[in-house]
VOPAGU-2260 file (C-alpha; in pm, 1 decimal, decimal comma):
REM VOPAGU-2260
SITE   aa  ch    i         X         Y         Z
SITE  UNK   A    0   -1219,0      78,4   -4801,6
SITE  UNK   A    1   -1546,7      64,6   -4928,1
SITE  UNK   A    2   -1780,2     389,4   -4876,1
SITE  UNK   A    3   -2043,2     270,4   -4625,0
SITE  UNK   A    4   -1766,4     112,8   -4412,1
SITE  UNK   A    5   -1563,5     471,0   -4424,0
SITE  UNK   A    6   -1898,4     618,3   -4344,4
SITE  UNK   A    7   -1961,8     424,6   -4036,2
SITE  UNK   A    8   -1610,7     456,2   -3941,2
SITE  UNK   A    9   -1617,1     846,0   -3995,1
SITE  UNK   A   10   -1940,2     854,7   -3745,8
SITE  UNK   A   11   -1784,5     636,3   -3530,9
SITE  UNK   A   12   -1486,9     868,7   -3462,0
SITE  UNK   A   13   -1733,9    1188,4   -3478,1
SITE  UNK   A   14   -1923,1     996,6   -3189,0
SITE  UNK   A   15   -1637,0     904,2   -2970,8
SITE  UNK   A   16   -1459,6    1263,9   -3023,5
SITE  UNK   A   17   -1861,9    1415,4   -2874,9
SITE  UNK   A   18   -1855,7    1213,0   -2577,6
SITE  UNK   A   19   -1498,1    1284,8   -2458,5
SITE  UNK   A   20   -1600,2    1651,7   -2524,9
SITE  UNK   A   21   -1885,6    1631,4   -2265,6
SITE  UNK   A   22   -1754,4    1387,3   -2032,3
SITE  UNK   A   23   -1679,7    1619,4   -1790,5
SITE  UNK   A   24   -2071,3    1720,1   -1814,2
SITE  UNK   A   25   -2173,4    1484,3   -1529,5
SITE  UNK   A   26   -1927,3    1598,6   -1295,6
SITE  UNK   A   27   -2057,3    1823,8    -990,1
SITE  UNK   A   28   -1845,2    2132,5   -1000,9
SITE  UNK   A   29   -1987,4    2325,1    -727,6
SITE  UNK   A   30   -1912,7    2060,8    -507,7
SITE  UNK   A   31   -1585,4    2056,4    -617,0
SITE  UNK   A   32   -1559,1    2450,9    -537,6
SITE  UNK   A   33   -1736,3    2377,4    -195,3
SITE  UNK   A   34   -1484,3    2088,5     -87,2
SITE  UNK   A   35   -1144,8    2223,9    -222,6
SITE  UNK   A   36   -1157,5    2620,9    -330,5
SITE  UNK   A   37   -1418,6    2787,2     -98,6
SITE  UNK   A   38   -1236,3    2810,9     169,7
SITE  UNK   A   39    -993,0    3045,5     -10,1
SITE  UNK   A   40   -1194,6    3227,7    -248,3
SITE  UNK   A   41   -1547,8    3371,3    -302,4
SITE  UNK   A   42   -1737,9    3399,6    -650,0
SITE  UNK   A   43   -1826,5    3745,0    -596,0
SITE  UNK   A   44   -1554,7    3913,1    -330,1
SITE  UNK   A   45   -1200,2    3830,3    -226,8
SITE  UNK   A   46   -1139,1    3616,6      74,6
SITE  UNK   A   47    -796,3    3472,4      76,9
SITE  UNK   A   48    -740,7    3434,4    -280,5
SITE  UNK   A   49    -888,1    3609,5    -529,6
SITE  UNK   A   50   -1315,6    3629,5    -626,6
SITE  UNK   A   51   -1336,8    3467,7    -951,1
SITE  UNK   A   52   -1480,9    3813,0   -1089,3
SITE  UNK   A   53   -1113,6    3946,9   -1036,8
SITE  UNK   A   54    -944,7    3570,9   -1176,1
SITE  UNK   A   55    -817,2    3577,7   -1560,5
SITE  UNK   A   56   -1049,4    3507,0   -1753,9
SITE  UNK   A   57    -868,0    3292,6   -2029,2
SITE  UNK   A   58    -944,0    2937,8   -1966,6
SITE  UNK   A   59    -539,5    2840,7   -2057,3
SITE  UNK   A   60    -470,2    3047,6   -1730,0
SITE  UNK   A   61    -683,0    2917,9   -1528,7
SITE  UNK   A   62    -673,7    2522,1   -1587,8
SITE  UNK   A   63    -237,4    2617,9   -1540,4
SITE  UNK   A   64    -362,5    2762,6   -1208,1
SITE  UNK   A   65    -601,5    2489,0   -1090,2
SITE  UNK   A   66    -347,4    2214,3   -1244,4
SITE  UNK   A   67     -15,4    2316,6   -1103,0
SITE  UNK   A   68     -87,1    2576,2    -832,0
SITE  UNK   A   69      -8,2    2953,8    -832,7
SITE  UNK   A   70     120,6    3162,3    -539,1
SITE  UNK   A   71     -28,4    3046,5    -212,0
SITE  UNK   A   72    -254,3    2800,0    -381,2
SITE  UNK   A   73    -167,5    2428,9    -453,1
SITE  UNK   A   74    -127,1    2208,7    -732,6
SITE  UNK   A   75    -471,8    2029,4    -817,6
SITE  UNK   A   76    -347,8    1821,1   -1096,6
SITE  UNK   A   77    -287,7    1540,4    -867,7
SITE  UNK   A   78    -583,0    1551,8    -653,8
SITE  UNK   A   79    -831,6    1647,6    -974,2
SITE  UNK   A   80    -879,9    1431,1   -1277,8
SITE  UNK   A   81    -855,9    1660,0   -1671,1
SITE  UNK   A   82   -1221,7    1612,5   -1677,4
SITE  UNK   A   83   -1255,0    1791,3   -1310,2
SITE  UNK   A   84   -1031,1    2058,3   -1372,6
SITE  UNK   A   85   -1196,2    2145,9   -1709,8
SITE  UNK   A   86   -1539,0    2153,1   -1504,7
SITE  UNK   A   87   -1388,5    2341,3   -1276,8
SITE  UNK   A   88   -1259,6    2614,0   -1547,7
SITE  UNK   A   89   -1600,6    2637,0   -1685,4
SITE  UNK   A   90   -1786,6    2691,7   -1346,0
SITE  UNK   A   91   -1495,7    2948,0   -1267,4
SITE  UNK   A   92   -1601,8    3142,3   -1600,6
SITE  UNK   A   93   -2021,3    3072,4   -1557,7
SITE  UNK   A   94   -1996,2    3308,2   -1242,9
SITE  UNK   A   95   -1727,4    3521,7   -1392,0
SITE  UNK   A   96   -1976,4    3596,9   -1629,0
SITE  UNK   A   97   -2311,0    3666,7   -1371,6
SITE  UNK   A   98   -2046,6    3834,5   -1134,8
């Protein structure tokens, strides 16, 4: 292979590896939490389920939680696409944060 067409190819992948990395970037999380989690939890106090100030904080946890339910709460794996669950991981730790 010669080096400008390894180069090309090595941006190529670079480029495609970026935009799966963001994809989830367009997707509307809040509405998400609105539609299918508000009803059992609050960002800042419990309500059913936990606030997410009291949910772990390690984003493994909660994509198992959101993905394949936990306790009272369902399985979202099915009803959620990868991209929609990892949105909804990183809204989940935004208001940890501010909480």
């Amino acid at each position: 292979m010669n080096k400008s067409l390894f180069t090309v190819t090595a941006v190529a992948f670079c480029l495609m590896g970026t935009q799966a990395a963001f994809a989830h970037d367009d997707i509307d999380a809040e509405k998400i939490y609105k539609k299918s989690c508000k009803m059992c939890h609050r960002i800042d106090r419990k309500k059913v389920g936990p606030a997410f100030s009291k949910m772990n904080k390690d984003p493994k946890v909660l994509e198992q939680a959101i993905t394949n339910g936990r306790g009272m709460m369902p399985a979202f794996g099915k009803k959620l696409s990868s991209e929609e669950i990892t949105a909804m991981v990183e809204f989940i730790r935004s208001k940890q944060k501010h909480a």
